[in-house]
Backbone bond lengths (Angstrom), bond angles and torsions (degrees), N, CA, C in turn:
res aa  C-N    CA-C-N  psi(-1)  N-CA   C-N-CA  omega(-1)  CA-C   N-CA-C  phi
1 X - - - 1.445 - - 1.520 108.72 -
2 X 1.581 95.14 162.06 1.938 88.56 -174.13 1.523 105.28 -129.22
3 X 1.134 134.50 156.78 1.438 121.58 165.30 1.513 110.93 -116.91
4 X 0.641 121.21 133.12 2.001 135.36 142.36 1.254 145.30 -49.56
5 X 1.108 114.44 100.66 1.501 111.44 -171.22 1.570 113.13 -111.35
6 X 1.732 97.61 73.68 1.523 108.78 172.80 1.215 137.05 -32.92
7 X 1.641 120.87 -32.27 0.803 135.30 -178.54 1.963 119.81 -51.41
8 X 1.754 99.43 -34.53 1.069 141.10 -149.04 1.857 99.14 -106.70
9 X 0.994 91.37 -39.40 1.765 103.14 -171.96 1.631 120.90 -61.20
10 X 1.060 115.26 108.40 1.575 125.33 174.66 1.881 123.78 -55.86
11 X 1.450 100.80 -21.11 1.523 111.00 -173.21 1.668 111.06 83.15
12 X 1.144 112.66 0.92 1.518 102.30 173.93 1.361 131.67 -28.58
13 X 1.368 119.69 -47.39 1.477 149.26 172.94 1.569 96.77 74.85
14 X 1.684 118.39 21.94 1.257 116.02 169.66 1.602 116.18 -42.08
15 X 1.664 115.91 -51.30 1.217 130.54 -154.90 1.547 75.22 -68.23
16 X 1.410 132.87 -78.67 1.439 110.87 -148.21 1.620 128.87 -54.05
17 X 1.437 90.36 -12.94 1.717 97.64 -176.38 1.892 116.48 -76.65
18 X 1.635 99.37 -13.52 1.377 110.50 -175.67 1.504 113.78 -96.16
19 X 1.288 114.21 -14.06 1.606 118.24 -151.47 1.491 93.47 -82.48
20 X 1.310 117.67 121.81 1.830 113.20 175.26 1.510 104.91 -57.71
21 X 1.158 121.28 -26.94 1.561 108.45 -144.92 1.703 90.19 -127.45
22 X 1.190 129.63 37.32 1.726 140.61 165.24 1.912 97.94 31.36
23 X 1.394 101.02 61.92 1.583 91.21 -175.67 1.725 83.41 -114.34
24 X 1.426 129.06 21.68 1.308 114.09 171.67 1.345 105.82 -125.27
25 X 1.785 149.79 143.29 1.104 112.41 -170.47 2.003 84.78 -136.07
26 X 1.629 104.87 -164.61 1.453 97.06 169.53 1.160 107.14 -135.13
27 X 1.277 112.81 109.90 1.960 122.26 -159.85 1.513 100.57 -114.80
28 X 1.396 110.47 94.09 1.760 129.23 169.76 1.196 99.33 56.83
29 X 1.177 149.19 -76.66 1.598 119.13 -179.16 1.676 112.68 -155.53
30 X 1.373 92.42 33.59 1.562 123.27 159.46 1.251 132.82 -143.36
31 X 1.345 116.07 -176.05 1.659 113.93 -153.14 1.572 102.06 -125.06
32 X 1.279 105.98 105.34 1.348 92.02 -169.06 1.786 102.18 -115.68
33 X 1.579 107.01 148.79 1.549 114.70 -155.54 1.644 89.82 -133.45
34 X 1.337 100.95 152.04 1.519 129.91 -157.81 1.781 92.56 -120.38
35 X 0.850 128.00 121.21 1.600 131.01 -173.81 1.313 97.04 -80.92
36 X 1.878 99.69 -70.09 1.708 102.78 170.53 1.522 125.26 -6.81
37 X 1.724 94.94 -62.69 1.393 91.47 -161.92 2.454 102.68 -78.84
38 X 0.773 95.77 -31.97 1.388 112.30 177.48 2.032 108.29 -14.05
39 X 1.238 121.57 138.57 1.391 96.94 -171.99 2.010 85.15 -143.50
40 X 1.741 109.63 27.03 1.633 106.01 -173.82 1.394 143.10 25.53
41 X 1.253 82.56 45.23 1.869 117.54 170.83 1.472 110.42 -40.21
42 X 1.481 95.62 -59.55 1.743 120.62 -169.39 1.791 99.76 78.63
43 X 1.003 135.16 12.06 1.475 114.39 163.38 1.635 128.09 -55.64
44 X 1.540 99.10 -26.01 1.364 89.84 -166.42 1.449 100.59 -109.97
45 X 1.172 113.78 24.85 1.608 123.43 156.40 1.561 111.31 -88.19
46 X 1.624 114.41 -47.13 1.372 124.02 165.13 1.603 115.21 -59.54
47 X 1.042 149.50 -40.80 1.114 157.86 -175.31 2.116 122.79 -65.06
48 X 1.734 93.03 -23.59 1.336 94.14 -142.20 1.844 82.11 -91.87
49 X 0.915 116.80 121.56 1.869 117.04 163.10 1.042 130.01 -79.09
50 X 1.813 128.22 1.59 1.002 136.04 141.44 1.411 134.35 -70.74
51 X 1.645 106.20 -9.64 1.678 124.28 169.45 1.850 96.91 65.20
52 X 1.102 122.50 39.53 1.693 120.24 177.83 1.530 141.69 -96.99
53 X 1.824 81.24 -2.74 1.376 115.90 -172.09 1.588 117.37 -82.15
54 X 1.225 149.13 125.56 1.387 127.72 151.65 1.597 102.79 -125.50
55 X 1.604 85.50 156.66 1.920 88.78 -170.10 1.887 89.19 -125.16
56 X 1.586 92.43 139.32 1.378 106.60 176.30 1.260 96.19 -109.01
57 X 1.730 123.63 120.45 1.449 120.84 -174.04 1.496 103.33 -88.35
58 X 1.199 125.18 115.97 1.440 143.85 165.68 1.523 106.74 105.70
59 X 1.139 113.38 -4.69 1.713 115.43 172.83 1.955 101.29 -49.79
60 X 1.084 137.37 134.14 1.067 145.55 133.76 1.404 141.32 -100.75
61 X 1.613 120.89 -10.97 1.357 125.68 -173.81 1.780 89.46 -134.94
62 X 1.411 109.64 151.33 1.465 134.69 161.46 1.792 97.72 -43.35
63 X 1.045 102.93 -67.16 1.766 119.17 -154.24 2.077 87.66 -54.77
64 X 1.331 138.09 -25.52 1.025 154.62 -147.93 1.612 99.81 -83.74
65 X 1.439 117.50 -55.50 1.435 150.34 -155.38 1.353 78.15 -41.99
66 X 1.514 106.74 173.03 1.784 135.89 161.26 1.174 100.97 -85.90
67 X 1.368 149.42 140.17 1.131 166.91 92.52 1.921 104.47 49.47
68 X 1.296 89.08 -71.04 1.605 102.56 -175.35 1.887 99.73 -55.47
69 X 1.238 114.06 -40.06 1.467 115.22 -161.99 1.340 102.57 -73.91
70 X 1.207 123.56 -46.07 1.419 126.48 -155.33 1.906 118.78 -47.16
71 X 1.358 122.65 113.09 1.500 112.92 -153.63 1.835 95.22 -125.76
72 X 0.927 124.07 -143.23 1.319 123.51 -173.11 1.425 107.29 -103.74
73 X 1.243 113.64 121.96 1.579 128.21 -177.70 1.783 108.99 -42.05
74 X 1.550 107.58 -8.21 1.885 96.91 179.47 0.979 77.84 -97.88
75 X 1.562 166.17 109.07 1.274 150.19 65.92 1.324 115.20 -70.14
């Protein structure tokens, strides 16, 4: 799983253009990511030049996250 830190986010929509499996999308003037679909590639952690990305490898649920990660369920 990955989180977003909108706050932080430039809108590039780099990450969505890299993701094999379209689990990142660009919804009005944020980036909104599908865990489900998520398969922890990490490309669109590498990709992003705003550095806003973090990927939890095997995370699948919110409730799962680290403590520190946990951000607002609209990301």
């Amino acid at each position: 799983m990955i989180t977003i830190k909108h706050d932080g986010c430039i809108f590039c929509v780099g990450c969505s253009s890299v993701c094999p499996v379209n689990a990142i999308e660009a919804r009005g003037t944020r980036m909104k990511h599908y865990p489900d679909k998520c398969i922890d590639c990490g490309l669109c952690v590498k990709i992003c030049p705003a550095n806003v990305i973090q990927l939890y490898k095997g995370v699948k649920r919110l409730e799962d996250l680290p403590a520190e990660a946990k951000i607002s369920k609209r990301a």
